[in-house]
N, C-alpha and C positions, 0 to 999 in steps of 0.2 A: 504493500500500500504506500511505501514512504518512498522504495529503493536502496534497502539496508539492513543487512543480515545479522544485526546485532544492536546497544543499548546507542540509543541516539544521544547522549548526554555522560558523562565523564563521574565516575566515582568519587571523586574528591570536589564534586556540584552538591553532591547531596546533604553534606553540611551547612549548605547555603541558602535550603529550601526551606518554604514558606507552607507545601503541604507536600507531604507522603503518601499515596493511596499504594498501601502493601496488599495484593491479590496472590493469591496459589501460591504464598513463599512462605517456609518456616524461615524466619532469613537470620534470626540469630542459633539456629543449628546448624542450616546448611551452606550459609552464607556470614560466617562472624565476623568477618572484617568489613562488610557492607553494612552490615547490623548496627556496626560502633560508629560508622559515618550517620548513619539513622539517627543513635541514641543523641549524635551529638547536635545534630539539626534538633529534636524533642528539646534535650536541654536547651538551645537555643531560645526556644518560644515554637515551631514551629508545629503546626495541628498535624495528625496521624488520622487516617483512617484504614482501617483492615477486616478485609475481607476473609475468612476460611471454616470451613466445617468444624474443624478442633479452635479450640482458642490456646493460640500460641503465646508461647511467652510474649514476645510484640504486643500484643493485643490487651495486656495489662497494663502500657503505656498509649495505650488508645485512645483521641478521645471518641471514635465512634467505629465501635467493632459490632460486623454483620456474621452473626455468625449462620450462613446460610446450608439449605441441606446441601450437600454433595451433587454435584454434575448440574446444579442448575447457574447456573454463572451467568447465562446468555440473560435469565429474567432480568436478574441483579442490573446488571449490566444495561441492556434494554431499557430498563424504567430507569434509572439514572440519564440515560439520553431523553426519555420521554420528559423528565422534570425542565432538565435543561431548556430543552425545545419549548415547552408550553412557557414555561416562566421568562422566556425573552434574555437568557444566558448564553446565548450565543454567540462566539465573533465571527459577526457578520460580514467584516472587511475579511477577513482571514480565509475564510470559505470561499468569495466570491474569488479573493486571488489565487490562491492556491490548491483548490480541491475541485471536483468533480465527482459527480452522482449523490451530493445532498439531499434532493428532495426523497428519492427513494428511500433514505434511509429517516427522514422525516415521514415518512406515509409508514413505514414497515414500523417504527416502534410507536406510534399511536395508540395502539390498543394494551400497551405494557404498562400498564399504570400501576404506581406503587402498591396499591390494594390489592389488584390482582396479582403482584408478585411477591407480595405479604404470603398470600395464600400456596405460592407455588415452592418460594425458598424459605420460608419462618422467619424473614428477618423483616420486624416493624417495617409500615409505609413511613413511616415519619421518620424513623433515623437514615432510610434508603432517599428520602426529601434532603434531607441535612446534610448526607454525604455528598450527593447530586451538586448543592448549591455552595456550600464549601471547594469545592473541586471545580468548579467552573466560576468562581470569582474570587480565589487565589491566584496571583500572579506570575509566581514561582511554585508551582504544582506538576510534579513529576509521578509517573507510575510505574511499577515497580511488579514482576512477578516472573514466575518460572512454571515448576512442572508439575504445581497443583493446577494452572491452566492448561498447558497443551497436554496432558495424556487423560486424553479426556476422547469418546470417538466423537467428538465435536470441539478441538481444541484450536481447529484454525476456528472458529465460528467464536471462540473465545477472545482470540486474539483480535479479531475483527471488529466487536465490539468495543474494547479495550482502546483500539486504534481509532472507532469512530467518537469515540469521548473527547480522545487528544486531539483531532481533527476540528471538532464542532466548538474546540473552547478555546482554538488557537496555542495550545501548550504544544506548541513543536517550534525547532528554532532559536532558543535563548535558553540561557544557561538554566541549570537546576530545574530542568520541569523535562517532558520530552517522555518519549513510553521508552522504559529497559527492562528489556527480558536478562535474567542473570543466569546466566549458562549452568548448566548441571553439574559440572566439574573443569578445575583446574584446566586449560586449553583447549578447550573443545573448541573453544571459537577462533584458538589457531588453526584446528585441525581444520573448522569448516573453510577458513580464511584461503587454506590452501589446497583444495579441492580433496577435501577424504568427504565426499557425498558421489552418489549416484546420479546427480543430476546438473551437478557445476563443477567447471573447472576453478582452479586459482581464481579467488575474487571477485567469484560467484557469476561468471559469465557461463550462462547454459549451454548445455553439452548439446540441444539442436537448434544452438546461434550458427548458421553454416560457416561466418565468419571467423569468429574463434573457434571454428572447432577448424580451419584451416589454417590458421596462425599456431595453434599445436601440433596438428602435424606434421608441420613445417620442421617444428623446432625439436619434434622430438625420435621424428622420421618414424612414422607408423602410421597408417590407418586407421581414424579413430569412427566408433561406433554413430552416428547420428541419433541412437534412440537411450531416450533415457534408461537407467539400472534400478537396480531396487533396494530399497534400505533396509536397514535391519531387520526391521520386524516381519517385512514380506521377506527376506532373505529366509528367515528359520521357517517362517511356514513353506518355505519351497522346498527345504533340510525335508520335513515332516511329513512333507508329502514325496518325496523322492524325488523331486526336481533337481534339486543342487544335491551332486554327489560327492563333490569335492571344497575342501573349506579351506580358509586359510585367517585365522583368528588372532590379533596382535592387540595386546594388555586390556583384552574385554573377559570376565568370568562367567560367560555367553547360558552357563546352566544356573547360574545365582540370578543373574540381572533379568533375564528377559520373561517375560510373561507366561504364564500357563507352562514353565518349565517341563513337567513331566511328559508331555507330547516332543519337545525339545527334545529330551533324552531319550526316545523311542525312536526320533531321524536320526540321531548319533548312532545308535547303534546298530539299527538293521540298514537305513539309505545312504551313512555319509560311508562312503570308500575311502578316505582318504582325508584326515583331517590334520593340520599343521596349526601347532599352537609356538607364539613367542609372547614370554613372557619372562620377566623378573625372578616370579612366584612358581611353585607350581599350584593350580588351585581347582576346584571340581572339574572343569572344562579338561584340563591337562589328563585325569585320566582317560577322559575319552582318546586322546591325542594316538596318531600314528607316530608323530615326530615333535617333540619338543623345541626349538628355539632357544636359547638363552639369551635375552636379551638385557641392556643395560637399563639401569634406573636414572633420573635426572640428575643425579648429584654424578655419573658416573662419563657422561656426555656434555658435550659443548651444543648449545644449538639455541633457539626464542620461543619463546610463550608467550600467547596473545591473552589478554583476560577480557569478561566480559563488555568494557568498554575500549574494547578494540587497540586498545594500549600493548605496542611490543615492544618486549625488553628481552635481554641478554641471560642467557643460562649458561655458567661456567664451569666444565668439568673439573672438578676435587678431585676427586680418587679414579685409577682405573677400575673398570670392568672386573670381576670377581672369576676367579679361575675360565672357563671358557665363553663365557657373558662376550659378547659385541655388541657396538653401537647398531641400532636399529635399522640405518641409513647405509652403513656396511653390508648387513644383513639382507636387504631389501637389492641392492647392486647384484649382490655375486648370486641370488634366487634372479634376478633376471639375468643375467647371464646364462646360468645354465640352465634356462628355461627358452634360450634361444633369442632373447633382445639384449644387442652388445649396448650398455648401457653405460655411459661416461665414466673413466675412471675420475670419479670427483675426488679431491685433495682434502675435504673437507666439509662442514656444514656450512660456511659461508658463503664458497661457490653455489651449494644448492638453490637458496635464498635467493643469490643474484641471477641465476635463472629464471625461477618465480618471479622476481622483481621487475625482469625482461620483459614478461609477456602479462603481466595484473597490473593495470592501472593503478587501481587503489592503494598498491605498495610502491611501487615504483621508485620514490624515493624514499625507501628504507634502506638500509645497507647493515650488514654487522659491525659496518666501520663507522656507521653513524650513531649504532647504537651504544657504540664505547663512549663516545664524545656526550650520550645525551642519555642519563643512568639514570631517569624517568623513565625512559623508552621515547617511541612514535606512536601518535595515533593514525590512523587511515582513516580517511583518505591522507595519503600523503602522496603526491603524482610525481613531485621530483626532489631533488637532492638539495635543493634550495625552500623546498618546502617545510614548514614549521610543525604539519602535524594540524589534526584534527580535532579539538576536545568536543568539540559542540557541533552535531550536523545539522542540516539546514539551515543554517541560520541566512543562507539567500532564498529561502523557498527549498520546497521537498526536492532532491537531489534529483528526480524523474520529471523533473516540468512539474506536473500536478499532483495531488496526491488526490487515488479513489476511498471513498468510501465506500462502506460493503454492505448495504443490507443482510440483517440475519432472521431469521426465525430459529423459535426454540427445535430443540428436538433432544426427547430425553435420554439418560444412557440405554447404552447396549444391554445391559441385566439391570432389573431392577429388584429388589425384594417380594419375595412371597410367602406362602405359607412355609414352605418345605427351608426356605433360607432368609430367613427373615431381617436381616441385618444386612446394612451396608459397613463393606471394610475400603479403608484408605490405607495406601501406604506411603513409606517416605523413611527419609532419613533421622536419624540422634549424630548429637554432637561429637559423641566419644569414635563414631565409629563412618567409616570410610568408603560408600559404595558396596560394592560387592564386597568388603570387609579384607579381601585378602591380603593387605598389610597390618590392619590394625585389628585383626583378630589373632596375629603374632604378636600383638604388644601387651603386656601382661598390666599397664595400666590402664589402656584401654579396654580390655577385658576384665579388670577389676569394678572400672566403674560400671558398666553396662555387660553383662556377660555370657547373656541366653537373651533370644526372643520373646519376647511380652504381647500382650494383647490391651491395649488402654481400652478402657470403655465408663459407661457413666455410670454413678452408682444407682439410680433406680435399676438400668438392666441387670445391672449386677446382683440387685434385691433380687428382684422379679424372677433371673435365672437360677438364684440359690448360691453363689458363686461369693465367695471373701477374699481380702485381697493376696495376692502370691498363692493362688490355689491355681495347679497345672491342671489344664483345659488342652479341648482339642476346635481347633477349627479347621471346617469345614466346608469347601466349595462344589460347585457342579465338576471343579477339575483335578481337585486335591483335598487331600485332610494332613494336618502337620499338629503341634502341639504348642503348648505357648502357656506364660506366667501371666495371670491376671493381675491389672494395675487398674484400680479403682480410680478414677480421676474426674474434676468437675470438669474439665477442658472438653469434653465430649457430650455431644449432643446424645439425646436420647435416640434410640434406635441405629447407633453408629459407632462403630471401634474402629482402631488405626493399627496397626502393627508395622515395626522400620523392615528394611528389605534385607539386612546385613548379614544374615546367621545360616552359616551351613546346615546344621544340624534340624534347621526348622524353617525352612526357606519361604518365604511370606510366595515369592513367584509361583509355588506350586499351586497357589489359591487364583492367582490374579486370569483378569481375562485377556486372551489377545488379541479381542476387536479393535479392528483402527479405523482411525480418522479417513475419513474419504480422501483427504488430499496430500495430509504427511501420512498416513500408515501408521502411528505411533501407537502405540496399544492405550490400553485404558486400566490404567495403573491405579486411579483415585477412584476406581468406582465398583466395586461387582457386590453380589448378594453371597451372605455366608451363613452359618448356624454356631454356635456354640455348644458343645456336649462335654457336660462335668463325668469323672472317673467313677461318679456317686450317683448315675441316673439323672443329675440335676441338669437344668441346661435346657437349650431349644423349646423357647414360649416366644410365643409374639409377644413384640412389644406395643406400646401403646403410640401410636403415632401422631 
């Protein structure tokens, strides 16, 4: 909608803002050093509003927390533009210059009125009014969320609305305000930056632009495919199905992370022929493995991390590589090689970069030799070597000429609760523990603080189901049953528990679903229907809705 794959607005803005609206983010678990840029904007003076199913810690510095039912976002979202629009909030001069397909997205949330989304998400019309009008006549109001909105099988439809907020209140463009998505882990949004997707090269130009896809083949002497790839989530359902026979997996824990795992591990071992794992660790995935990799950890390699506001800085290798360990980028050379593509003897990581840097606008003028000189890093856009770097985008207008707005309609999740599974489960991360966990379930402090799989839930369900707190339970999905420590907590809604994704031994993934998004594929992590069943017959009652 804007023309930019990442937070429009700089991390060290957030300090400086005037409102916060926190959606889909536990952001001082999964995000702590954004969280402290947060707390210090709050102490500042600065208003908070926060959006989530659980009430996160954030949310106790709130001053208007929605705590709405799970996978309804779009209402939430919806009636907040509805408020906007009828109460004459809107920057009128901003839309007329800059945007395109307003009215439709004025005609499509008409009918979203905060009373009828009272009734759909549980959160009062009147604090969904307050949030509405705070957020669109604050000046420096920024929004802020992750992967409690996109894994959702309506999370571009999340994100859309999100965007039509910032669109209709003028908040794009100037410092501390601007929509940022905060990436899920440590460089992703290098990774994305420099084409590890299915459907962009380097700097997000699309693999069926005819033109960039001929400016790579140029450069890299190959034939490159015109049709878009598939992303992970369709990747394993092809594993599942016998489609993809052959794999090749680098520092993902592909049986912990991804959805409805137990189907996963049935394509491992009767359809994938031939599965290569590099990693650090060895970790679940690795025994499925034909071939193991060893590859090096960051502290063990020279090379840059992009973080979620698009900022690249310098990674300096400390120590070598640990008995047979190789740099990943060595590793990745000599597998094309003898895979039949003579592939550059590069001298290094910086040469790679200035490859990259060749043929992507957006970095262009990054360098590793600029990055020495400037130990902040660069933001992107950066076009040339004289370039200052990018903290704030747009700020001459949305970077694509116009920016579109998106009409949405609701549409509720993929499962929803019934008799047989009566509860919604959410998942997500804790503080102590790391993703798919495989470093920090080797740490004996991080496994002192948090150290087995839990199930939070509220205490009426907890009455209701017989259940006290630290009493081990099983739950239960249409895909899996695993085990789990009851944690009594007011932070959860009635008819709703969370469980983190981290723990081998009781994998939350076996339960999740792996419906996806019509547009990303991304499964639906925050939403499926489950039961809870005590060791004592107690357990599985409806709750009271």
């Amino acid at each position: 909608m804007f023309g930019a794959g990442a937070m429009t607005n700089s991390i060290d803005e957030i300090r400086d803002a005037d409102l916060l609206f926190v959606t889909g983010s536990n952001t001082t678990e999964a995000h702590p050093i954004i969280a402290m840029e947060m707390k210090r904007a709050i102490q500042r003076g600065a208003k908070l509003i926060v959006s989530d199913p659980r009430k996160i810690w954030l949310a106790d510095m709130a001053d208007i927390f929605l705590q709405i039912r799970p996978g309804t976002d779009v209402w939430l979202l919806n009636a907040m533009a509805n408020v906007i629009i009828s109460e004459g909030l809107t920057d009128d001069d901003f839309i007329a210059r800059s945007t395109e397909g307003f009215e439709k997205v004025k005609a499509a949330t008409a009918k979203y009125s905060p009373e009828e989304a009272e009734k759909v998400t549980g959160a009062p019309a009147e604090l969904i009014r307050e949030a509405a009008r705070i957020y669109a006549t604050t000046e420096k109001a920024g929004i802020y969320y992750t992967l409690g909105i996109t894994e959702h099988t309506h999370g571009t439809d999340n994100v859309y609305c999100l965007a039509n907020l910032v669109l209709m209140t003028g908040h794009l463009g100037k410092r501390s305000a601007g929509m940022n998505p905060l990436r899920g882990q440590n460089n992703v949004q290098g990774a994305n930056d420099a084409g590890a997707s299915p459907i962009f090269y380097p700097g997000y130009q699309n693999v069926t632009d005819e033109s960039a896809r001929k400016k790579f083949e140029e450069a890299w002497g190959v034939e490159l495919s015109p049709n878009e790839g598939q992303n992970l989530n369709v990747m394993m359902k092809s594993v599942i199905k016998g489609k993809i026979r052959g794999l090749y997996v680098m520092g993902e824990d592909i049986v912990i992370s991804e959805p409805n795992a137990s189907k996963l591990e049935v394509g491992l071992n009767e359809n994938c022929e031939f599965l290569v794992c590099q990693e650090i660790f060895h970790n679940v995935t690795t025994r499925f493995a034909d071939v193991v990799l060893p590859g090096a950890c960051f502290a063990e390699k020279d090379g840059v991390f992009t973080n979620s506001d698009r900022r690249v800085q310098r990674v300096r290798k400390a120590v070598d590589p640990p008995g047979n360990a190789r740099e990943d980028w060595r590793i990745l050379i000599d597998f094309a090689k003898a895979s039949g593509y003579p592939m550059p003897d590069y001298a290094s990581p910086s040469e790679i970069y200035d490859e990259m840097a060749a043929l992507t606008p957006k970095v262009a003028g990054i360098s590793h030799r600029r990055l020495e000189e400037n130990i902040m890093g660069l933001q992107w856009p950066c076009p040339d070597p004289d370039h200052p770097g990018t903290p704030t985008l747009h700020i001459d207008g949305p970077l694509k000429g116009k920016a579109d707005f998106q009409a949405v309609e609701y549409r509720p999740s993929d499962e929803l609760p019934d008799d047989e599974y009566p509860l919604v489960l959410s998942t997500g991360r804790v503080l102590y523990h790391y993703n798919a966990a495989t470093q920090t379930r080797r740490e004996a402090g991080s496994m002192a603080k948090i150290g087995r799989n839990f199930i939070e839930m509220n205490r009426k369900d907890a009455r209701r189901l017989g259940f006290h707190d630290g009493e081990i339970v099983d739950v239960v999905s249409r895909r899996g049953r695993i085990d789990a420590e009851v944690m009594i907590s007011p932070r959860m809604r009635v008819g709703c528990v969370w469980m983190p994704m981290h723990f081998e031994e009781s994998r939350a993934n076996l339960l999740t679903n792996d419906a996806g998004d019509p547009v990303t594929q991304t499964g639906e992590y925050k939403v499926c229907a489950v039961r809870v069943e005590g060791r004592n017959g107690n357990g599985h009652k409806n709750p009271e809705r």
